[in-house]
C-alpha positions as CSV (number, residue, x, y, z in Angstrom):
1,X,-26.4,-26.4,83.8
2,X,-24.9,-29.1,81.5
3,X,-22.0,-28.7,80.2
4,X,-23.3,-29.6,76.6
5,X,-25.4,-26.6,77.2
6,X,-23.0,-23.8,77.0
7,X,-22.7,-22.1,73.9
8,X,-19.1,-20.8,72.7
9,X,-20.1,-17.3,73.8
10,X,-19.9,-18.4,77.4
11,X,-16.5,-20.2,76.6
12,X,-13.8,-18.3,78.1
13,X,-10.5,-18.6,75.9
14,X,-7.0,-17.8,76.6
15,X,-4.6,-17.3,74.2
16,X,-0.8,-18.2,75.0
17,X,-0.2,-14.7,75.3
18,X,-3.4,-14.8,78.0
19,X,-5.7,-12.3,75.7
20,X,-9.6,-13.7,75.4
21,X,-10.7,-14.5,72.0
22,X,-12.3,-10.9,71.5
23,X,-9.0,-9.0,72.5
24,X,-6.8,-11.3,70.3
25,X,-9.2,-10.5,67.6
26,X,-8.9,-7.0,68.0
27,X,-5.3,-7.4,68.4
28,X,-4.7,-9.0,65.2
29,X,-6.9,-6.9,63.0
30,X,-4.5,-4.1,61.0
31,X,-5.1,-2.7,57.5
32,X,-6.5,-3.6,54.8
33,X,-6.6,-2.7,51.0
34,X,-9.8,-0.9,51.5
35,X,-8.3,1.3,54.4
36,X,-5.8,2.7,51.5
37,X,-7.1,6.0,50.0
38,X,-8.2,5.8,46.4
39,X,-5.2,8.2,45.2
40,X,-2.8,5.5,46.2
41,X,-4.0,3.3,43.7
42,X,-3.9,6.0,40.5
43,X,-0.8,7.4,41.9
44,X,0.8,3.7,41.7
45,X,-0.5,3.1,38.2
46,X,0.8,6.2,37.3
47,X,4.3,6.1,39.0
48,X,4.5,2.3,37.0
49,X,3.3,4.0,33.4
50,X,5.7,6.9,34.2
51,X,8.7,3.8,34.6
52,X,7.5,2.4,31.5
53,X,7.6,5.5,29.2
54,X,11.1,6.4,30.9
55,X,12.8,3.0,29.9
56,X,11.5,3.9,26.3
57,X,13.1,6.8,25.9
58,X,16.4,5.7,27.3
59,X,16.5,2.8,25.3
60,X,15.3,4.5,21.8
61,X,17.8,7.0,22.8
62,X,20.8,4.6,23.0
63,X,19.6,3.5,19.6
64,X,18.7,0.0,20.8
65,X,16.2,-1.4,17.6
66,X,13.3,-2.7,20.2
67,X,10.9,-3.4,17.4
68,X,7.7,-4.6,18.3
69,X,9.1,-5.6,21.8
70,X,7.4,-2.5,23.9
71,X,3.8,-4.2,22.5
72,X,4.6,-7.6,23.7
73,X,5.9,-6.0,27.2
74,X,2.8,-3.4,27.4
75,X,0.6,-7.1,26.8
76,X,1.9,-8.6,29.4
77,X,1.5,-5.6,31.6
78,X,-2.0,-5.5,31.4
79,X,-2.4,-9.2,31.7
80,X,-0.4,-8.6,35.1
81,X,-2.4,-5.1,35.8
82,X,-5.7,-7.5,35.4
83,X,-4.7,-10.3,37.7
84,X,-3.3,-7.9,40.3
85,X,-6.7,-6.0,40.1
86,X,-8.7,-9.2,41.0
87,X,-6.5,-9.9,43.6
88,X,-7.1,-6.8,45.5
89,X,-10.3,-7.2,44.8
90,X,-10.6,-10.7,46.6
91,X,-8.8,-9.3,50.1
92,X,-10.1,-5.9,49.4
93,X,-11.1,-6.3,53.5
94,X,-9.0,-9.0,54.6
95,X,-6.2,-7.8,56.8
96,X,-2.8,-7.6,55.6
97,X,-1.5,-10.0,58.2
98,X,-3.9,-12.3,57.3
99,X,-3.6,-12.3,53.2
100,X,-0.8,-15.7,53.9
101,X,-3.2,-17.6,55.6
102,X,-6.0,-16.8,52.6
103,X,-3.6,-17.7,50.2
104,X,-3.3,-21.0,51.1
105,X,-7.2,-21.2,51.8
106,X,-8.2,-23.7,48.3
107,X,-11.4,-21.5,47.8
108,X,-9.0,-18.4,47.5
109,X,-7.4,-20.6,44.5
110,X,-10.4,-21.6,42.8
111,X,-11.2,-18.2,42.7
112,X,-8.9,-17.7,40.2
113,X,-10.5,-20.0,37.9
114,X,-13.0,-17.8,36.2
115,X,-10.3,-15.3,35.4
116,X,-8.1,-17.9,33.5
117,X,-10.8,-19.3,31.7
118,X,-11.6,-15.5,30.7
119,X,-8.0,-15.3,29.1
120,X,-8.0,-18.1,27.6
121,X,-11.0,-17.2,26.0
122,X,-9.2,-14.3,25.0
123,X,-6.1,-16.3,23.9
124,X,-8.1,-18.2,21.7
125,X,-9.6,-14.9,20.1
126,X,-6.1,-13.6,19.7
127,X,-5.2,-16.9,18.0
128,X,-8.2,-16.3,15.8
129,X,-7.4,-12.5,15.2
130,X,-4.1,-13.5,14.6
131,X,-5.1,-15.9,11.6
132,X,-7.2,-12.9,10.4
133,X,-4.3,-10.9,9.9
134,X,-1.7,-13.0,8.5
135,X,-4.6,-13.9,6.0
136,X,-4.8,-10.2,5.3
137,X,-0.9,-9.7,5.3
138,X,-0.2,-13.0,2.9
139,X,-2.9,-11.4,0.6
140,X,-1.0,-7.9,0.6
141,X,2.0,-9.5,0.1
142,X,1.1,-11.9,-2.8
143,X,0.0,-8.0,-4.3
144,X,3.1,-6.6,-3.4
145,X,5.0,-9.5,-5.4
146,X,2.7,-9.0,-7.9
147,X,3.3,-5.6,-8.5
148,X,6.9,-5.9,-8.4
149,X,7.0,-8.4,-11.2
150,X,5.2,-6.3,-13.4
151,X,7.0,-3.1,-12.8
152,X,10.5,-5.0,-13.6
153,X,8.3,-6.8,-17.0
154,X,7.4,-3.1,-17.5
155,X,10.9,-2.1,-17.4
156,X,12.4,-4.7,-19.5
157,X,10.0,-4.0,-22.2
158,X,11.2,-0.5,-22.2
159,X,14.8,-1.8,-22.8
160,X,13.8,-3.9,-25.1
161,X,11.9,-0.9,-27.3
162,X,14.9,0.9,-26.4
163,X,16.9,-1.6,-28.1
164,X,15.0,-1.8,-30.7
165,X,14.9,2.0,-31.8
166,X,19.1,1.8,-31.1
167,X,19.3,-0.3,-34.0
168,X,17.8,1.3,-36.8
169,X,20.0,2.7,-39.2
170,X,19.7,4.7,-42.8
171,X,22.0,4.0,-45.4
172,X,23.2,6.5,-47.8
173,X,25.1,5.3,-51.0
174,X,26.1,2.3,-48.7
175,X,27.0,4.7,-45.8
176,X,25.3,4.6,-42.6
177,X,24.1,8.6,-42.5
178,X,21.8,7.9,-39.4
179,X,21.2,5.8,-36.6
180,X,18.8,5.3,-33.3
181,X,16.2,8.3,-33.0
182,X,17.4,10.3,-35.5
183,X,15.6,7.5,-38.0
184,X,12.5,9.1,-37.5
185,X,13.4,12.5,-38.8
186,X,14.4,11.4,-42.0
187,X,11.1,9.1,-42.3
188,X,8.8,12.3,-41.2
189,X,11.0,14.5,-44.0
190,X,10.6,11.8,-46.4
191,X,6.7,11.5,-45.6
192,X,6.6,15.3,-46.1
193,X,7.8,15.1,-49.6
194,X,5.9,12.3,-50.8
195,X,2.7,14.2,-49.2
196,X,3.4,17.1,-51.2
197,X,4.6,15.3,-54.2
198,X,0.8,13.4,-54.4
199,X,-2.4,14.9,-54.9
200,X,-6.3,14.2,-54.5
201,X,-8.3,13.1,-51.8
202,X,-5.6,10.2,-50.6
203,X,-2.9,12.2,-50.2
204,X,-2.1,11.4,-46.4
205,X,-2.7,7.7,-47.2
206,X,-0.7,7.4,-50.5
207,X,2.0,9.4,-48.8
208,X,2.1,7.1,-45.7
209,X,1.6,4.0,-48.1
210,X,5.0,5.0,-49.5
211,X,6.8,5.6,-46.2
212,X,5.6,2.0,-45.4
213,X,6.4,0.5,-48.6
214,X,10.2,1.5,-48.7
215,X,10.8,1.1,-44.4
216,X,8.6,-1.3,-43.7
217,X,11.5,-4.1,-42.2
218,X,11.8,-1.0,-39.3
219,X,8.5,0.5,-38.7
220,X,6.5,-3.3,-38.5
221,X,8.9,-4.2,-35.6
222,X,8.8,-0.7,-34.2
223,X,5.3,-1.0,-34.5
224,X,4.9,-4.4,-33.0
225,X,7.1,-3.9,-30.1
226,X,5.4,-0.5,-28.8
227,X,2.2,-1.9,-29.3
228,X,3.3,-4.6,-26.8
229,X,4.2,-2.2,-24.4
230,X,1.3,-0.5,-23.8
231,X,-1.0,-3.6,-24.4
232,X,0.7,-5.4,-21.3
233,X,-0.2,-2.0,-19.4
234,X,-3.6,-2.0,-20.3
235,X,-4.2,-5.4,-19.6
236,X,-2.7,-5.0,-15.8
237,X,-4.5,-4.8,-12.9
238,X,-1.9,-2.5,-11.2
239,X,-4.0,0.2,-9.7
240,X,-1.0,2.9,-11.4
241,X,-0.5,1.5,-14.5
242,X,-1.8,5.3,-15.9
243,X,1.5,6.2,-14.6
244,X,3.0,3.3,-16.5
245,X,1.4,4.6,-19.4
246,X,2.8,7.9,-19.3
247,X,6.0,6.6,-18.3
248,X,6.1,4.4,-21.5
249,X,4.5,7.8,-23.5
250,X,7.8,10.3,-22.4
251,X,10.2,8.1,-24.1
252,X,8.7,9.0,-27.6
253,X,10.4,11.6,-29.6
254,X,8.3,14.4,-31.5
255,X,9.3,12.9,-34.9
256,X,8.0,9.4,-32.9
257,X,5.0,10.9,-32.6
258,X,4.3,12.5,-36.3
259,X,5.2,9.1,-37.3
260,X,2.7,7.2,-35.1
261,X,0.1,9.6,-35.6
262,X,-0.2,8.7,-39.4
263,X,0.3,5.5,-38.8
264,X,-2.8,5.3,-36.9
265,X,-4.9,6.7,-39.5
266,X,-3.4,4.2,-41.6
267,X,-5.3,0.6,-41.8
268,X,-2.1,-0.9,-40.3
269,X,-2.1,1.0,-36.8
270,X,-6.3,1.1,-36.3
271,X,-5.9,-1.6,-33.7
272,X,-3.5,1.1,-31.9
273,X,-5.8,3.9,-31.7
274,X,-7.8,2.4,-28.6
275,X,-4.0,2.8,-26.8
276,X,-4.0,6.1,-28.4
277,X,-7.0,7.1,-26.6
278,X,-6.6,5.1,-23.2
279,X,-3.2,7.2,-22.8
280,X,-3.8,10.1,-24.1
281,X,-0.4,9.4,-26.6
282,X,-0.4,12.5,-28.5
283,X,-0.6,14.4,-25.4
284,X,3.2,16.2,-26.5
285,X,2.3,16.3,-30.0
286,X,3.7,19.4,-31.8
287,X,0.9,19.9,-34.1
288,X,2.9,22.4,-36.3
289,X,4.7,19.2,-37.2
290,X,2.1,17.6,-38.9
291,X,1.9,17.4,-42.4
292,X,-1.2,19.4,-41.9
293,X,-2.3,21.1,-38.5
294,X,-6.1,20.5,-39.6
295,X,-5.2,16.4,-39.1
296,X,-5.2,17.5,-35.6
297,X,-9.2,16.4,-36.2
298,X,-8.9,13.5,-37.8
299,X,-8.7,11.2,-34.9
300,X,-10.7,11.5,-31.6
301,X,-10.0,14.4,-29.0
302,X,-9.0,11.7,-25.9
303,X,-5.8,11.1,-28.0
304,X,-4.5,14.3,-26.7
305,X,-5.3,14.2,-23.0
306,X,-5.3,17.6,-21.7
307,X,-3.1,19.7,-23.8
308,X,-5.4,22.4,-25.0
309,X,-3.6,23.7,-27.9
310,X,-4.3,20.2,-29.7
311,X,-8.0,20.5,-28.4
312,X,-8.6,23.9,-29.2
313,X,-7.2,23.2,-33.0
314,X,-9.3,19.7,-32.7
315,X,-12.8,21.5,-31.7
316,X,-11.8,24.3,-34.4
317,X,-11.4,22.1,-37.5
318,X,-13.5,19.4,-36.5
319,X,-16.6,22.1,-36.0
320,X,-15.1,24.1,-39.6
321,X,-15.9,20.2,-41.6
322,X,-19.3,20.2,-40.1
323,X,-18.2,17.2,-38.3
324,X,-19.1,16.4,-34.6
């Protein structure tokens, strides 16, 4: 025989340590990943989620402000937990004492390149994503601003009807006898008697034509001014601005209201009814204060939101003039 006819089987090799090829074989072979039980794997996980949730708590309880650092930590965790996964996975059966000479094997390395190109696939969706929410988050904030400005417009109209009301005064033989507020009770007394002092079918409106005549300076910028207020609420897109208009509604007085009340069945406060009705202004009208409790039916029931002494007297006199 040849010697370019033996095969490698028939080769006898020595190692320095004088073990044949088959011995050193089975003398280098040790354990593996895939030797390790299953439970060793969860138990780690678990022992390294345990560490995790442990550092938490120590840190929340020195009342460290972390913020949104656990997330970014937890991220890169999972990022870690992934590539750590794939690499048991590639020397799942490659011996431990051997996993330093795979390492430097360039196949092992290029291995690697499908994973990165997964993340940065996913990189690039968290880029997008990312977009997606600030979008989202610039829009809530541009709503948040939005709101904020016309709660603090809201506000300063108050004042400003506030202010208004503050400066009315009634003179008296050249004497201030009332001021503010208290205005209103002397124009509802006066209203009163002039409503008894007429007669015939006109009485509210001759009465109220009176009342406008001799305070008109007062009542037209009263008038104005409220109107304002609840026009600029109406004409919000604030998703609350019924609690705006109920707000704005609890600053009126009783006599505010016996005064308004007339003056929207008056030709001078018709554009103010729709207001009326939107709301509900007379909701805390005192209906005994009226020059007349059967005016209670003279304008429409939603003026009086849900206070069913107004909307029992409404459907009662209403129904009594064959009206409906």
């Amino acid at each position: 025989m040849e010697w370019f006819e033996l095969s490698t089987k028939e080769l006898g090799y020595i190692s320095l340590m004088g073990v044949s090829r088959a011995e050193d074989k089975l003398q280098m072979a040790g354990p593996s990943f895939s030797d390790m039980p299953w439970y060793s794997y969860v138990a780690f996980v678990l022992v390294l989620l345990g560490i995790g949730w442990v550092v938490v708590r120590v840190v929340r309880g020195l009342k460290f402000n972390i913020g949104s650092y656990w997330k970014v930590s937890s991220l890169l965790l999972l990022v870690m937990t992934v590539y750590a996964a794939f690499f048991v996975t590639m020397l799942w059966n490659v011996p431990f004492a051997d996993v330093p000479g795979r390492l430097r094997d360039g196949e092992f390395g290029d291995s690697f390149g499908t994973l990165n190109t997964l993340f940065s696939g996913l990189a690039f969706s968290g880029v997008l994503i990312s977009l997606l929410f600030q979008r989202k988050d610039l829009a809530e904030t541009r709503g948040q601003v939005a709101r904020q400005q016309f709660e603090s417009q809201f506000y300063n109209m108050l004042a400003l009807q506030h202010s208004v009301v503050s400066e009315f005064d009634l003179k008296k033989d050249g004497v201030v006898s009332r001021t503010g507020r208290d205005c209103f009770k002397s124009w509802c007394n006066y209203l009163r008697q002039s409503y008894v002092d007429s007669s015939g079918e006109l009485r509210i409106d001759g009465a109220y034509a009176e009342l406008w005549k001799r305070h008109r300076g007062d009542l037209s910028l009263y008038y104005r001014s409220l109107y304002s207020v609840f026009r600029y609420v109406s004409d919000c897109d604030h998703a609350d601005k019924t609690k705006f208009g109920t707000i704005a509604r609890s600053f009126l007085s009783d006599f505010e209201l016996v005064i308004l009340f007339y003056n929207c069945l008056s030709e001078q406060g018709y554009n103010f009814r729709k207001y009326a009705k939107e709301f509900a202004i007379f909701n805390n009208l005192d209906p005994m204060m009226l020059l007349d409790p059967r005016h209670v039916a003279l304008l429409d029931f939603q003026v009086y939101g849900k206070n069913l002494e107004l909307l029992s007297y409404w459907t009662t006199f209403k129904y009594k003039t064959g009206e409906k």
